[in-house]
C-alpha positions in Angstrom: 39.9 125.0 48.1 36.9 124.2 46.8 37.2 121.9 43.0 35.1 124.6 40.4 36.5 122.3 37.0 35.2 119.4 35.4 37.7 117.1 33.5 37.2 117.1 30.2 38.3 113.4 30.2 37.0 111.3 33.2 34.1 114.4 34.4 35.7 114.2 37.9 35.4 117.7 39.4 38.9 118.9 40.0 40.8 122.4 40.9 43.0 123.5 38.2 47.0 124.4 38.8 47.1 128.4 39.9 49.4 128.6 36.9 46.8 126.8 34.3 43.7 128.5 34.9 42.0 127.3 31.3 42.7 123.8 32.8 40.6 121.6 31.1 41.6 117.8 32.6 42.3 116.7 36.0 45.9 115.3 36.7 44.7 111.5 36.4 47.6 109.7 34.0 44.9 108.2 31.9 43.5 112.3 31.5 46.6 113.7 31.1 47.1 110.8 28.1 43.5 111.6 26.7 44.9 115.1 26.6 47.8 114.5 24.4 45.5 112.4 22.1 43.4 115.0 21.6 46.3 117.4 21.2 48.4 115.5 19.0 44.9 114.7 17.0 44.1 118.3 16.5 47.7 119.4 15.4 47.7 116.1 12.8 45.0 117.9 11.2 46.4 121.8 11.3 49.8 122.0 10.6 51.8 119.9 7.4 55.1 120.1 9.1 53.9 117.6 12.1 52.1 115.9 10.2 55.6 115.3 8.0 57.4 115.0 10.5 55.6 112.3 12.2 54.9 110.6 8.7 58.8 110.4 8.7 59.3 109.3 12.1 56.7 106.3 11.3 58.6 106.0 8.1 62.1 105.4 10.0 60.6 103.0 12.7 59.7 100.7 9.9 62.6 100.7 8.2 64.3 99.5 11.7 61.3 96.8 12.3 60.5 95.8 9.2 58.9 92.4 10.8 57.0 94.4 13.4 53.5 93.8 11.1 54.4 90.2 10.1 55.6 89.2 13.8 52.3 90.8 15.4 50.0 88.7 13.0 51.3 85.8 14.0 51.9 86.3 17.7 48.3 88.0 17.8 45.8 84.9 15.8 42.7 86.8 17.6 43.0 90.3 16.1 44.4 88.7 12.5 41.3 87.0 12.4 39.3 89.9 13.8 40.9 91.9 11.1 40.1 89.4 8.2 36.5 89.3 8.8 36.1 93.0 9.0 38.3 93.5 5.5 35.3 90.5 4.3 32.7 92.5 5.6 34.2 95.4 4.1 34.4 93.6 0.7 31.1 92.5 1.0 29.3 96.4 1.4 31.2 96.7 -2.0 27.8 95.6 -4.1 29.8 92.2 -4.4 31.7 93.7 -7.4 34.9 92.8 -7.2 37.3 95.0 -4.9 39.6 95.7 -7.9 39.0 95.9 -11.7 40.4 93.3 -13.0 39.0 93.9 -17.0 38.3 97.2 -16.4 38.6 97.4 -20.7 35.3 95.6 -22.3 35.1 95.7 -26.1 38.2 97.4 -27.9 38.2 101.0 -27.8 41.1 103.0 -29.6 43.5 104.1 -26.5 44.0 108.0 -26.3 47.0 110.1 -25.8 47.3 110.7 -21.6 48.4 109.9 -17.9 47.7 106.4 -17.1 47.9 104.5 -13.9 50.0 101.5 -14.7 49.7 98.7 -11.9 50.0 94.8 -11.3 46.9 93.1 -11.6 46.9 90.6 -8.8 43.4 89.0 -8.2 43.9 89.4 -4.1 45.0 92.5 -4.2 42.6 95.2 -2.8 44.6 98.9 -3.2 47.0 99.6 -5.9 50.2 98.9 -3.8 52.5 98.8 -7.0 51.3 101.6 -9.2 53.6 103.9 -12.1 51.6 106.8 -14.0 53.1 106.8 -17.3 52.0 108.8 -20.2 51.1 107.0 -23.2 51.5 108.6 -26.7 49.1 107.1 -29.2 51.5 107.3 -33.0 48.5 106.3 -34.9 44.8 105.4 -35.0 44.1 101.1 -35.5 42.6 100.8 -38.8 39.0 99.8 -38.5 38.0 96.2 -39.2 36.7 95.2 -42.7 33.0 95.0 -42.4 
């Protein structure tokens, strides 16, 4: 029998299963793993309950390797240091600002009633790890100062 597919992976011409006519990729193991990718990327972004249910699995390997990160860094120098310079780079497109505001407030202005994001302030820190909203209920006005 004559091959009348092309693998969506590799490109190789290949003849699909009688049973999978739509066959798209050949039975190569590195195919057949681009194939789950692509299917496990595409249902990632369609359906909420995979995607929770895979946010949970991740969440429970964690919680049983909580080293895992910590142990990779320092078993791994070439991608720490890989990964460093890319997070500078990234810093850098920033327009040199810095990556948080650190005195986002400049002169006083009276503080209105609302939700507010409430986090630690920590000069390294890049995303707001640590963060609360709170809602802050202004009683009264400050007097203005004597001119």
């Amino acid at each position: 029998m004559k091959p009348n597919h092309t693998c969506a992976a590799c490109g190789a011409a290949f003849t699909p299963l009688v049973h999978v006519p739509n066959q798209r990729y050949c039975s190569l193991a590195a195919c057949q793993l681009a194939r789950r990718r692509a299917w496990q990327h595409e249902r990632l972004q369609t359906d909420p309950d995979y995607r929770a249910n895979q946010a949970k699995a991740q969440a429970a390997w964690r919680s049983r390797h909580p080293d895992y990160s910590r142990h990779y860094r320092e078993t791994h120098p070439a991608c720490r240091d890989r990964n460093r310079t890319m997070q500078r780079a990234r810093n850098a497109r920033r327009n040199s600002q810095p990556v948080a505001k650190m005195d986002a407030s400049g002169p006083f202005q009276p503080l209105a009633s609302g939700f507010y994001l409430l986090c630690d302030a920590l000069e390294e820190s890049i995303a707001k790890m640590n963060a609360w909203t709170v809602h802050i209920a202004v009683l009264s006005a400050p007097r203005p100062s004597p001119v």
